[in-house]
BAVEXDREN-439175 format. One line per field, with one value per residue (C-alpha): residue number from 1; residue in three letters; x, y, z. Coordinates in nm, 2 decimals, m for minus. Layout:
// BAVEXDREN-439175
i = c(NUM;...)
aa = c(Ala;...)
px = c(X;...)
py = c(Y;...)
pz = c(Z;...)
// end
This chain:
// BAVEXDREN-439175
i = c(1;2;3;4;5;6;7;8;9;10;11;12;13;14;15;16;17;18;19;20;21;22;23;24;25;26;27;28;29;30;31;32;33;34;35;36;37;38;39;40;41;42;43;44;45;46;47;48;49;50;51;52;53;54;55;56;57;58;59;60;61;62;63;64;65;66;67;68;69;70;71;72;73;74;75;76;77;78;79;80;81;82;83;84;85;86;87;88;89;90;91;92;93;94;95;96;97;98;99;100;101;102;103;104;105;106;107;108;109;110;111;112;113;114;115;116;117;118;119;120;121;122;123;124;125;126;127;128;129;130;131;132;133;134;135;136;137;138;139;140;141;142;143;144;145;146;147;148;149;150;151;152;153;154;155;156;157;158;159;160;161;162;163;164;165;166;167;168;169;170;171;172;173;174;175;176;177;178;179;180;181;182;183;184;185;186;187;188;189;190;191;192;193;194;195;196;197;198;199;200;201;202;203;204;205;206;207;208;209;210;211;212;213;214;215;216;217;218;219;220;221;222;223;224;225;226;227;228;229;230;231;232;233;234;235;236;237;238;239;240;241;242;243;244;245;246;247;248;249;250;251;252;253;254;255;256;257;258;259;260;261;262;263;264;265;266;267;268;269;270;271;272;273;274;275;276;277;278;279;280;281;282;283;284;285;286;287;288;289;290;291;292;293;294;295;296;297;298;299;300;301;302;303;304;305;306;307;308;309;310;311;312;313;314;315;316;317;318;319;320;321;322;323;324;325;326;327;328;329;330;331;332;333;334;335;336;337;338;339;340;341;342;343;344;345;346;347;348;349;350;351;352;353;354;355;356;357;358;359;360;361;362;363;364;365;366;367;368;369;370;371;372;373;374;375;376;377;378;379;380;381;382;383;384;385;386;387;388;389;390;391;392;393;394;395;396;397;398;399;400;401;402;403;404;405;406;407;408;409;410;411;412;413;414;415;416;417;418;419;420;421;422;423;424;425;426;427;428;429;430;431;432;433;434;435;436;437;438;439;440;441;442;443;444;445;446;447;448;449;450;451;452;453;454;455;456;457;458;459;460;461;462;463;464;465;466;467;468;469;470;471;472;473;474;475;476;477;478;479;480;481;482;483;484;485;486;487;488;489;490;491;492;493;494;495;496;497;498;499;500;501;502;503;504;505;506;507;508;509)
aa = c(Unk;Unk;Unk;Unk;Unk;Unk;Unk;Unk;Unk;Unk;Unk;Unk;Unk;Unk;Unk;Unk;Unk;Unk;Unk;Unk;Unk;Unk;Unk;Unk;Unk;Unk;Unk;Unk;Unk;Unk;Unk;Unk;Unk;Unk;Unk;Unk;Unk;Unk;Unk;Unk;Unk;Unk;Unk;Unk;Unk;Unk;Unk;Unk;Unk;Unk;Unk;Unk;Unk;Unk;Unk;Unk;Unk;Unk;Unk;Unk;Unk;Unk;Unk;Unk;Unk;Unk;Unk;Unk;Unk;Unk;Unk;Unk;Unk;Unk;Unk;Unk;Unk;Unk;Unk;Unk;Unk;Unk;Unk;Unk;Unk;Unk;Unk;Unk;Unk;Unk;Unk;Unk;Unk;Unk;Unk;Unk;Unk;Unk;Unk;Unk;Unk;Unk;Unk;Unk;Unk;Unk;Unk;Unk;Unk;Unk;Unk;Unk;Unk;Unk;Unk;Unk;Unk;Unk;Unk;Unk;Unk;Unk;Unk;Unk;Unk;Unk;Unk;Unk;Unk;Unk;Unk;Unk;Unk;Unk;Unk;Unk;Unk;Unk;Unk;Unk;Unk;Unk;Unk;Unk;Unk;Unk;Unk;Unk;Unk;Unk;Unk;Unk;Unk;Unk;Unk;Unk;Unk;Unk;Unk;Unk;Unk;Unk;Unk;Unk;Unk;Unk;Unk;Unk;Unk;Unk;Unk;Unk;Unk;Unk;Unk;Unk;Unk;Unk;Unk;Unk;Unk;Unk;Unk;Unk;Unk;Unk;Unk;Unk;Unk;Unk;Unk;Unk;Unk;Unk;Unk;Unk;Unk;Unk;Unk;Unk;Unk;Unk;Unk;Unk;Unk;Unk;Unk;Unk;Unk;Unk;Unk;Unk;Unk;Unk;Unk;Unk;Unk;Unk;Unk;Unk;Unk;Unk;Unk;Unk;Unk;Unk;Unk;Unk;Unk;Unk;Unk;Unk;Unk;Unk;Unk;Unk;Unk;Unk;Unk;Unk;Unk;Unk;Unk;Unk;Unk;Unk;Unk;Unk;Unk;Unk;Unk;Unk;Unk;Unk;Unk;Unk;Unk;Unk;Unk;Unk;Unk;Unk;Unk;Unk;Unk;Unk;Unk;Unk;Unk;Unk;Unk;Unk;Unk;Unk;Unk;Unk;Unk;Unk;Unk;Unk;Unk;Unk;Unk;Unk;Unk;Unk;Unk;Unk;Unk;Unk;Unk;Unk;Unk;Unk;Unk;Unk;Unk;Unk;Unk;Unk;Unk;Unk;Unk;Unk;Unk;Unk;Unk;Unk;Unk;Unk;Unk;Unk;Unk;Unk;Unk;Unk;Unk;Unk;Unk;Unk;Unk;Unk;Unk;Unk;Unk;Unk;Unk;Unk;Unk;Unk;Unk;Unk;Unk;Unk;Unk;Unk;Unk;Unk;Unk;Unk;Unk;Unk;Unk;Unk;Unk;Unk;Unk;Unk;Unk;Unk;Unk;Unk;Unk;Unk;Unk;Unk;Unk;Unk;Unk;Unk;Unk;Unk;Unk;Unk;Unk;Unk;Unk;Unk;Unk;Unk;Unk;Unk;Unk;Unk;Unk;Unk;Unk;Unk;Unk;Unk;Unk;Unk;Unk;Unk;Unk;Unk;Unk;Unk;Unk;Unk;Unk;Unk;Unk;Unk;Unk;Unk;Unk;Unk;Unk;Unk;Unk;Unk;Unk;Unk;Unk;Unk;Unk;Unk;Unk;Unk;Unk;Unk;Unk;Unk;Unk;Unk;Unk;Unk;Unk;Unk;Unk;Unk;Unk;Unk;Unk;Unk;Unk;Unk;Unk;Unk;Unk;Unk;Unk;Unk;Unk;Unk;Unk;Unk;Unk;Unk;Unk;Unk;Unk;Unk;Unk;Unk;Unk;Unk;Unk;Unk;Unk;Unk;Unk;Unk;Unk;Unk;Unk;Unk;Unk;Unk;Unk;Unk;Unk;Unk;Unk;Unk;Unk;Unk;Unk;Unk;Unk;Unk;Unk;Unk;Unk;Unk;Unk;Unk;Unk;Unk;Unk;Unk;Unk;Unk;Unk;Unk;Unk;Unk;Unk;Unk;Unk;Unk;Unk;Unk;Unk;Unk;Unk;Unk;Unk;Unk;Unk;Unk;Unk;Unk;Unk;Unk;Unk;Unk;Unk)
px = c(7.37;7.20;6.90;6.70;6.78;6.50;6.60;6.57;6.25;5.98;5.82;6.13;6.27;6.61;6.52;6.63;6.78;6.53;6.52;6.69;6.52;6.74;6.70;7.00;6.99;6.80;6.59;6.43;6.46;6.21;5.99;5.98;5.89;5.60;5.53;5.48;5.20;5.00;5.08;4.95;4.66;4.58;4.64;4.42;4.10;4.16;4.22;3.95;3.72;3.82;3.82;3.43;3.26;3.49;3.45;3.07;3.01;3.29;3.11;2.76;2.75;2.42;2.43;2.41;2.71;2.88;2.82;2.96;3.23;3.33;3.17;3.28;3.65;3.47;3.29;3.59;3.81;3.60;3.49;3.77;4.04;3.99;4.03;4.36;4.50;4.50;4.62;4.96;4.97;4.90;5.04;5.30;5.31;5.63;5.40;5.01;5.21;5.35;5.08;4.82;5.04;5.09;4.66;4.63;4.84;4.66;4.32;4.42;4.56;4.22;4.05;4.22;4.08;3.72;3.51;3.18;3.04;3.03;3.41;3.48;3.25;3.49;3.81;3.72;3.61;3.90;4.11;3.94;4.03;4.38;4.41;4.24;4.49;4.82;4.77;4.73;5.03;5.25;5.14;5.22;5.57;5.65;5.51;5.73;6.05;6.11;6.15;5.83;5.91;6.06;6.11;5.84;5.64;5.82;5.76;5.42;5.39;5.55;5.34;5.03;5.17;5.28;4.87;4.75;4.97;4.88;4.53;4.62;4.83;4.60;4.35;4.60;4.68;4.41;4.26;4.57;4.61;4.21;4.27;4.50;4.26;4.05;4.21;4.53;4.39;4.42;4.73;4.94;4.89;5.01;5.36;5.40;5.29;5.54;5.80;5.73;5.68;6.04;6.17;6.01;6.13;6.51;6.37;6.11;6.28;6.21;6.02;6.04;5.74;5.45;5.40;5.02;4.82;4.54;4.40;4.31;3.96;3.74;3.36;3.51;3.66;3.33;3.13;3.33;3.40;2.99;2.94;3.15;3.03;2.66;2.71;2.96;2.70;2.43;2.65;2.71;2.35;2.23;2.36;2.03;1.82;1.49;1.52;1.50;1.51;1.42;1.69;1.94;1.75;1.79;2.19;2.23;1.98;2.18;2.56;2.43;2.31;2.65;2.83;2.67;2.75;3.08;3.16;3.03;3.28;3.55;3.46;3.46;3.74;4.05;4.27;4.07;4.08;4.05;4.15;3.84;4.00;4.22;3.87;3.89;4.18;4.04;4.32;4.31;3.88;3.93;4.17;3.96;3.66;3.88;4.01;3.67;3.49;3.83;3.84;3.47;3.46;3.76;3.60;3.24;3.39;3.63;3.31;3.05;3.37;3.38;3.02;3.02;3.30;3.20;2.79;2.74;3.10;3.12;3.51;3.65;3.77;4.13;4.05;3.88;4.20;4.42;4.22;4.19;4.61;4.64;4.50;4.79;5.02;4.96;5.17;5.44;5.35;5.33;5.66;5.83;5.59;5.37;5.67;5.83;5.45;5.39;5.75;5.65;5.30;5.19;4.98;4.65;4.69;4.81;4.53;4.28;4.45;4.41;4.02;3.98;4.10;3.92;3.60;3.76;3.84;3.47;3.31;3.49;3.33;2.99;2.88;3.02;2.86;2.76;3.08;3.38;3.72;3.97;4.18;3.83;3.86;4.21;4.21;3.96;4.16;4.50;4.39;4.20;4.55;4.71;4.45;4.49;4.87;4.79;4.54;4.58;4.96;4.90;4.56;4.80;5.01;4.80;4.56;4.86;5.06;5.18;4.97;5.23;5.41;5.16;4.88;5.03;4.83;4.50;4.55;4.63;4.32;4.14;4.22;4.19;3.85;3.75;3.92;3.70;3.42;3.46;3.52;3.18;3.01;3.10;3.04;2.69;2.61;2.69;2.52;2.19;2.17;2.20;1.97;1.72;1.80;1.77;1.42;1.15;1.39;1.30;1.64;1.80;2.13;2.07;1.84;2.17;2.41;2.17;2.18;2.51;2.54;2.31;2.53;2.84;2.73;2.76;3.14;3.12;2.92;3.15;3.46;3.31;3.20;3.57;3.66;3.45;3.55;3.96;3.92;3.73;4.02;4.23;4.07;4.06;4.44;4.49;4.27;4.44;4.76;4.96;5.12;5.49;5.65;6.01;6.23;6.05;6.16;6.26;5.97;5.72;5.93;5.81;5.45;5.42;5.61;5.38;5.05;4.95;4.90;5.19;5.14;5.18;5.49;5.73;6.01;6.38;6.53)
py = c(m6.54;m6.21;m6.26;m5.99;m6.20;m6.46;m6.83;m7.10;m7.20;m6.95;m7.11;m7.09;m6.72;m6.69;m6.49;m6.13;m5.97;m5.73;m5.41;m5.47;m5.35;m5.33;m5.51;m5.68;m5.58;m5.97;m5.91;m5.57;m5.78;m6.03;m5.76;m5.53;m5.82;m5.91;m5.53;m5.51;m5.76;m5.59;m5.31;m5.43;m5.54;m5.16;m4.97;m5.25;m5.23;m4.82;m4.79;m4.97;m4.78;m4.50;m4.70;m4.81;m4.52;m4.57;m4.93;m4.87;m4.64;m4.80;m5.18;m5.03;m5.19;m5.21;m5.03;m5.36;m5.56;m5.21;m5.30;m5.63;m5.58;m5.41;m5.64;m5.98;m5.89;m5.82;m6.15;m6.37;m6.24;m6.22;m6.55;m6.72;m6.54;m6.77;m7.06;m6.92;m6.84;m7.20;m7.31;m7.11;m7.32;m7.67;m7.66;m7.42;m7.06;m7.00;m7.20;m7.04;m6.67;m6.81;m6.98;m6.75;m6.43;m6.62;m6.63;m6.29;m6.22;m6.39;m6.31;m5.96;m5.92;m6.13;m5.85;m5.59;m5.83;m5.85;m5.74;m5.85;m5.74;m6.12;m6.15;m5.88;m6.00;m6.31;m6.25;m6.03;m6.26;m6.50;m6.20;m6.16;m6.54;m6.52;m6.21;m6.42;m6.69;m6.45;m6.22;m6.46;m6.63;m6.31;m6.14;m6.50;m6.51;m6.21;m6.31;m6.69;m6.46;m6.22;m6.25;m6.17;m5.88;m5.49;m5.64;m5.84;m5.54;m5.30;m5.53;m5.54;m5.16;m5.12;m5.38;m5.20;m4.86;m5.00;m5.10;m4.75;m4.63;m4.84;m4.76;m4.37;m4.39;m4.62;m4.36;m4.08;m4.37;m4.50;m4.12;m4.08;m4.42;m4.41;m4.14;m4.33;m4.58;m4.82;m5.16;m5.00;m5.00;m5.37;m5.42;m5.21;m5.47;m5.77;m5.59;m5.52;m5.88;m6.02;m5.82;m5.94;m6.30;m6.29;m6.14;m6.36;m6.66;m6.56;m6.38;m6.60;m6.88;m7.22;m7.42;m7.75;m7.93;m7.93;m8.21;m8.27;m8.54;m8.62;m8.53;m8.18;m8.09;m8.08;m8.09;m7.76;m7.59;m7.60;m7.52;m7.21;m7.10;m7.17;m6.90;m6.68;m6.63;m6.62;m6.35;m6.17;m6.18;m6.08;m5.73;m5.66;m5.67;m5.43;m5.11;m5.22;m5.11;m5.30;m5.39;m5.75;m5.76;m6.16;m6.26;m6.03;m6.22;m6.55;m6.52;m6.40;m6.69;m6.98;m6.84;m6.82;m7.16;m7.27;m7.12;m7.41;m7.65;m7.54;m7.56;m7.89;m8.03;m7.87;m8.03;m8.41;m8.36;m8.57;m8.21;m7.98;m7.66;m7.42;m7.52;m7.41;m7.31;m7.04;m6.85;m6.83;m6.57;m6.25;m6.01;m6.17;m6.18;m5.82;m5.71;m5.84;m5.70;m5.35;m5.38;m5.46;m5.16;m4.93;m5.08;m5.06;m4.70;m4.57;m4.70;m4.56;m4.25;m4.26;m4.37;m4.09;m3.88;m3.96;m3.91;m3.57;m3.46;m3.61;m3.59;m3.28;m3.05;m3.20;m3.27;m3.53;m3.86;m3.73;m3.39;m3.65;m3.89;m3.63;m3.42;m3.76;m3.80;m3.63;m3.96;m4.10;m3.99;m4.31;m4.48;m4.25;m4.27;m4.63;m4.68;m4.38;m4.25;m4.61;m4.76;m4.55;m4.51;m4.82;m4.89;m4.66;m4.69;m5.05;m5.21;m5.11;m4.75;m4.65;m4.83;m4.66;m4.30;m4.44;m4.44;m4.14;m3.94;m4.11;m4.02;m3.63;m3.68;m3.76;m3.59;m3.25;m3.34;m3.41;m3.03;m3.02;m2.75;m2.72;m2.45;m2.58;m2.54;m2.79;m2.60;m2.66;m3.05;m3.12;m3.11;m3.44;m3.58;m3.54;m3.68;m3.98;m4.06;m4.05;m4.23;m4.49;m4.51;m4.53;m4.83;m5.06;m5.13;m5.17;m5.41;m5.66;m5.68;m5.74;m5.98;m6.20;m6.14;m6.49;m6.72;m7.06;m7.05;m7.33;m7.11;m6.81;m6.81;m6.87;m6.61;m6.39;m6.52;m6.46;m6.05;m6.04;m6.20;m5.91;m5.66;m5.77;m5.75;m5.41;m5.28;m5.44;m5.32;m4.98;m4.94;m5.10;m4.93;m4.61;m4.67;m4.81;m4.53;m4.23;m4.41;m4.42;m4.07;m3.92;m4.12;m3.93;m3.58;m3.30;m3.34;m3.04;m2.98;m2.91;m3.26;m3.45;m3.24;m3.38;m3.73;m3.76;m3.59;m3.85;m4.11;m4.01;m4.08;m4.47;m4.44;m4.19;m4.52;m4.77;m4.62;m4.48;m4.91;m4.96;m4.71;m4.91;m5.27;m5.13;m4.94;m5.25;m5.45;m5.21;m5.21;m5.59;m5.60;m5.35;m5.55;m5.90;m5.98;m6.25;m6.52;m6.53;m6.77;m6.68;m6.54;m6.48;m6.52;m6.14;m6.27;m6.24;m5.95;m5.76;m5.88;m5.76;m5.43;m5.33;m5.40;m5.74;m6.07;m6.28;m6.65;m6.62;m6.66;m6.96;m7.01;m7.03;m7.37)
pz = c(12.32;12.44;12.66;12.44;12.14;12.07;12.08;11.81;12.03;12.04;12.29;12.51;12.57;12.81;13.13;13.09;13.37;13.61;13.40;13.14;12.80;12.50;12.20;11.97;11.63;11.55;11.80;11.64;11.28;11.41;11.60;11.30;11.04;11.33;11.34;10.98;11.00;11.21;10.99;10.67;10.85;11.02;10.62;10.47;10.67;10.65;10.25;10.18;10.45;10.20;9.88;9.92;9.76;9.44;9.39;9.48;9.18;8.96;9.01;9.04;9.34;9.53;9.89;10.09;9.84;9.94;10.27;10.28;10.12;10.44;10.67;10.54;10.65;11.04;11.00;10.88;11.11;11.42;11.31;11.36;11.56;11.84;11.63;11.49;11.81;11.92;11.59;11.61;12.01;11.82;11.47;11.50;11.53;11.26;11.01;11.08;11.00;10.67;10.55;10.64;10.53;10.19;10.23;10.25;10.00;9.72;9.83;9.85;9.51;9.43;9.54;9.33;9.02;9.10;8.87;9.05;9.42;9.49;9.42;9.68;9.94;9.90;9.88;10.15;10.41;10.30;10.43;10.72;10.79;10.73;10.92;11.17;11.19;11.08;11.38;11.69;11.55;11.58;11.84;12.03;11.83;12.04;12.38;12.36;12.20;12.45;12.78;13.04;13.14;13.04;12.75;12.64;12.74;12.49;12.23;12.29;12.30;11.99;11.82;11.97;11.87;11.45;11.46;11.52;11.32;11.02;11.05;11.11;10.82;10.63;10.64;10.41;10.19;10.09;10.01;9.76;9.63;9.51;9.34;9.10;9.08;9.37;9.28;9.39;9.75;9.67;9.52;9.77;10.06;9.81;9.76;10.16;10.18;10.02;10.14;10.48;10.34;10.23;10.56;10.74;10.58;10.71;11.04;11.22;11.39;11.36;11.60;11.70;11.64;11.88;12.07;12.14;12.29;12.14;11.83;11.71;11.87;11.58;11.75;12.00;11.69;11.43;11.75;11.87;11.49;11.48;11.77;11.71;11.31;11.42;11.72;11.47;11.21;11.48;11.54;11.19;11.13;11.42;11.20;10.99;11.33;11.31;10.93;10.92;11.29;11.28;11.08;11.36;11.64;11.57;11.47;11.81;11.94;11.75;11.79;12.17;12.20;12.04;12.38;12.56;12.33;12.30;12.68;12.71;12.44;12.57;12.94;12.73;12.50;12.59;12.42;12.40;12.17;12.49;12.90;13.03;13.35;13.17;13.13;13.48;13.47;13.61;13.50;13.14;13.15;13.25;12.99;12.70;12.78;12.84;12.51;12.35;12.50;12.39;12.09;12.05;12.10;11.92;11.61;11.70;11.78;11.43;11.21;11.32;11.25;10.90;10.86;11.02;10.82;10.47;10.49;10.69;10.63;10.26;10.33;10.06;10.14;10.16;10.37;10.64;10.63;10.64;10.93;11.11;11.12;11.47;11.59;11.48;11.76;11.94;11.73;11.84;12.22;12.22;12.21;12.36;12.67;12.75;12.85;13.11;13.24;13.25;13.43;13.70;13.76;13.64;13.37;13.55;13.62;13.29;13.13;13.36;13.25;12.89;12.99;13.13;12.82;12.62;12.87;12.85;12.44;12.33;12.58;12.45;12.11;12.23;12.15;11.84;11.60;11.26;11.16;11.42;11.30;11.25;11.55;11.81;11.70;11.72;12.08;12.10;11.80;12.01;12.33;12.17;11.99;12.34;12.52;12.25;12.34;12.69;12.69;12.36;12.46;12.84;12.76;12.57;12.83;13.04;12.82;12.76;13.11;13.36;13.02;13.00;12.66;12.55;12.54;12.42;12.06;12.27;12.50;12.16;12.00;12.30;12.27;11.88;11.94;12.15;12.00;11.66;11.84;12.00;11.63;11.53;11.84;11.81;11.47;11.44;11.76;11.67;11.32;11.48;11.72;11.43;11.25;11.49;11.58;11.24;11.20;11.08;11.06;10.84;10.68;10.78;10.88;11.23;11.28;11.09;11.42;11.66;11.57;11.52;11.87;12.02;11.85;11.98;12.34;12.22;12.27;12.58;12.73;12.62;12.75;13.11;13.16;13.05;13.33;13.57;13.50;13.50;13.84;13.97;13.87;14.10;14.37;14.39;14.34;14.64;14.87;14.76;15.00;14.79;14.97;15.09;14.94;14.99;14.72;14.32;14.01;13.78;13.58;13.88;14.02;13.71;13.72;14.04;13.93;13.65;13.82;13.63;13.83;13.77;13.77;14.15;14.36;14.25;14.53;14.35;14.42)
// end
């Protein structure tokens, strides 16, 4: 057997030689069904970012159902992403993808039946869940199938590429596909689900069963699904600015008083749901809260984009998604150009590069006028694309990078956690800001440009502390001298090669 092709054990990849980065035809069959989840995912949080207007005026929906219809996916998947990542470690990663992709399914072609706001709200935080559990579970599928290294990392920049592209592509889609009809928006996931349910079912290979010690931590699980619900909820709600501000407050309070309580569960628990000392992981601890604040501010930056274009330009749903494509090119980049960067320079520095196009990309926007052309704002839509290719790929990497096979779903879960939150962050952020900005306007067109200018620094912020926190990581890294230990491992080799801390030095017997 190859060493590129992954073994009837995920959690036990062959060691592929130093460089080597080709891919058997099984091994691409596995990566593109995984690919394809991530996928589905991207177009179905985009179409129905498109969809909402329709199935608000179609329903007669009330502006805060409308709301939530959106949100409840954020809350059920930032919810519980940490908790699905340790479930695909515990239960079985082959069998969390089936089962939750056979979730999403359903409760997506649920969705495309509702005839009530309430059903929506439902069916979409039931996605949210199962996206929650379905993509920890693949994104650790690929780090135990391929081996650490050149080629682990080109999965992972392909999988990171395949979920901009979804989203890019997502956008287009779901513009043309409500024009036949909002439900649609619906129904289109349930058919790519199930073509991936069926390739899965002959691609994904079996795993033996996990052997745990111990019984499943229950306390930790309801206290760190508890936490992570309330400060989700607590984000979500800052978009409402002071409206309601008790009811924002004390989520924040209780899902903050959870952490605590969490942590000393997890000390007492004879398995517990997370090893406390893996939060101790500076290059991991690092990487999530990089991909947060990228994350964060790529979706700031690609909501007040959509406002500026639709409310102040009066562009339709389809003109925006279609103007909004030239963000795509990360999903081209990903794959083709992050590699060979990141094979020359290291995880660290291409990530930091990633930031500091972003910083160039919004900042180039941050004068934007009231009668730009498409050719002044393709520039900014280009170079966030690219800086997207440059970071989001790298950041897994890194996020995931020297974690033992047993913990691969956790250190997944871990990223997805943040990631979830970044996209919450951003958004409310960016929402709370313009409204405070526009407050108390006289409603013109140049007080709308100036709010949406002051909320457009949100992302500029988010992505200079990005900068910061990645630079700082560098720094530390060229002022650390490792140990000699005499001869490594390829897999440490390449750790040390692409600027990631491997799991240190391990002498060959």
């Amino acid at each position: 057997m190859s060493a590129d092709v992954p073994t009837s054990s995920a959690s036990a990849p062959l060691p592929a030689p130093p460089g080597a980065t080709s891919l058997s035809p099984r091994a691409w069959a596995l990566l593109l069904v995984l690919c394809g989840t991530i996928f589905l995912e991207g177009i179905d949080v985009a179409m129905l970012a498109v969809a909402v207007p329709s199935i608000r005026s179609d329903l007669d929906l009330s502006t805060g159902t409308a709301a939530w219809v959106m949100s409840a996916y954020v809350l059920g998947y930032a919810g519980f992403t940490l908790l699905g990542g340790r479930a695909a470690d515990l239960l079985g990663r082959r069998r969390m993808f089936l089962v939750w992709l056979t979730v999403f399914l359903l409760f997506s072609g649920l969705g495309g039946l509702a005839t009530e706001g309430w059903m929506l709200v439902v069916a979409r935080f039931v996605t949210g869940v199962a996206s929650a559990f379905m993509t920890p579970a693949a994104m650790s599928l690929i780090t135990t199938s391929y081996a650490e290294g050149p080629q682990r990392n080109k999965a992972l920049l392909v999988f990171a590429g395949t979920a901009a592209g979804g989203f890019s592509l997502g956008l287009v889609i779901g513009g043309l596909l409500t024009q036949l009809g909002w439900r649609w928006v619906f129904f289109a996931p349930v058919i790519l689900a199930a073509l991936l349910l069926v390739a899965a079912l002959r691609t994904v290979p079996v795993e033996p069963r996990p052997v745990r010690t111990g019984g499943f931590d229950l306390p930790g699980a309801a206290a760190a699904a508890g936490a992570m619900l309330l400060l989700a909820y607590g984000i979500v709600r800052l978009e409402h600015g002071f409206d309601g501000w008790p009811w924002t407050a004390g989520a924040f309070a209780a899902g903050l008083v959870l952490i605590p309580l969490f942590v000393a569960v997890e000390r007492r628990a004879a398995a517990p749901l997370v090893r406390l000392s893996m939060l101790r992981r500076a290059p991991m601890i690092r990487a999530d809260l990089g991909a947060l604040l990228f994350v964060g501010s790529f979706f700031g930056f690609q909501f007040v984009m959509t406002l500026y274009l639709q409310e102040l330009r009066g562009w339709s749903s389809l003109q925006t998604a279609l103007a909004l494509v030239a963000m795509g090119s990360d999903a081209v980049l990903a794959p083709t150009l992050t590699p060979r960067l990141v094979a020359r320079y290291g995880n660290a520095k291409v990530i930091l590069g990633g930031f500091l196009l972003a910083i160039a990309s919004y900042a180039l926007f941050l004068p934007v006028g009231l009668d730009w052309s498409y050719a002044a704002m393709l520039p900014t839509f280009f170079l966030t694309g690219m800086a997207f290719a440059l970071a989001y790929g790298p950041l897994s990497i890194a996020a995931t990078d020297g974690v033992p096979d047993s913990e691969q779903g956790l250190a997944g879960g871990l990223l997805h956690t943040s990631t979830q939150f970044g996209s919450a962050v951003g958004i409310s952020a960016v929402t709370a800001v313009y409204g405070i900005a526009s407050a108390g306007n006289d409603g013109s067109a140049g007080a709308a440009l100036s709010a949406f200018r002051t909320a457009l620094v949100v992302p500029v912020v988010m992505v200079v502390l990005g900068a910061l926190i990645t630079a700082l990581g560098l720094r530390r890294r060229k002022g650390t001298t490792p140990p000699s230990a005499g001869p490594v491992r390829p897999a440490q080799e390449v750790g040390a090669r692409s600027g990631t801390e491997a799991p240190g030095p391990v002498p060959v017997p």
